[in-house]
KEVO-254297 format. One line per field, with one value per residue (C-alpha): residue in one letter; x, y, z. Coordinates in steps of 0.02 Angstrom, whole numbers, plus 50000, padded with zeros to 5 digits. Example, Ala and Ser with C-alpha at 12.3 -4.5 7.8 and 13.67 -1.06 7.14 Angstrom:
REM KEVO-254297
residuo = A;S
east = 50615;50684
north = 49775;49947
up = 50390;50357
This chain:
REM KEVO-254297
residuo = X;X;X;X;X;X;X;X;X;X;X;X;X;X;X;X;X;X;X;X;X;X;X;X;X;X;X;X;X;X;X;X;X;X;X;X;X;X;X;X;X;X;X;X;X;X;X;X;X;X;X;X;X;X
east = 50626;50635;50481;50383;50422;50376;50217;50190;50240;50092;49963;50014;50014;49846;49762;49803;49708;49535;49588;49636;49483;49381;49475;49447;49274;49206;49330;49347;49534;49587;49779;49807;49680;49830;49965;49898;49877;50059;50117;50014;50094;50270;50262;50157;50298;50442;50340;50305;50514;50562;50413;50448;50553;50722
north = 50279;50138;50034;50217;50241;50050;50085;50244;50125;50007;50137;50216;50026;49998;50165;50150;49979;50065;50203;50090;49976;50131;50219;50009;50008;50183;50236;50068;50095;49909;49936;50090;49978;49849;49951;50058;49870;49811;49976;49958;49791;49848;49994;49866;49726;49871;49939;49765;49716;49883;49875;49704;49675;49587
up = 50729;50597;50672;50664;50474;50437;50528;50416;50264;50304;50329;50156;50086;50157;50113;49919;49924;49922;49813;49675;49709;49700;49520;49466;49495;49469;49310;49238;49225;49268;49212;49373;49487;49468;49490;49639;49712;49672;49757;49893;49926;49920;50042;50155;50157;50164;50306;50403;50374;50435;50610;50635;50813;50781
């Protein structure tokens, strides 16, 4: 159950990468671009610790 939730974890971690690209590049709002991307990051590390075999 744990390796299915960090798989869900990375797939949310990799889906807001192009969403705050997109709010960066379209709406010139450079402050959220960099925060979506820091967020992004965590849930894909929590996500690849929790899938990862032991």
């Amino acid at each position: 159950m744990t390796v299915l939730t960090g798989r869900l974890f990375q797939m949310i971690g990799l889906l807001l990468l192009p969403i705050g690209l997109s709010i960066g590049l379209f709406a010139d709002n450079a402050q959220l671009e960099v925060r979506l991307l820091f967020t992004g990051a965590g849930f894909f590390l929590v996500g690849w610790l929790m899938a990862r075999k032991r």
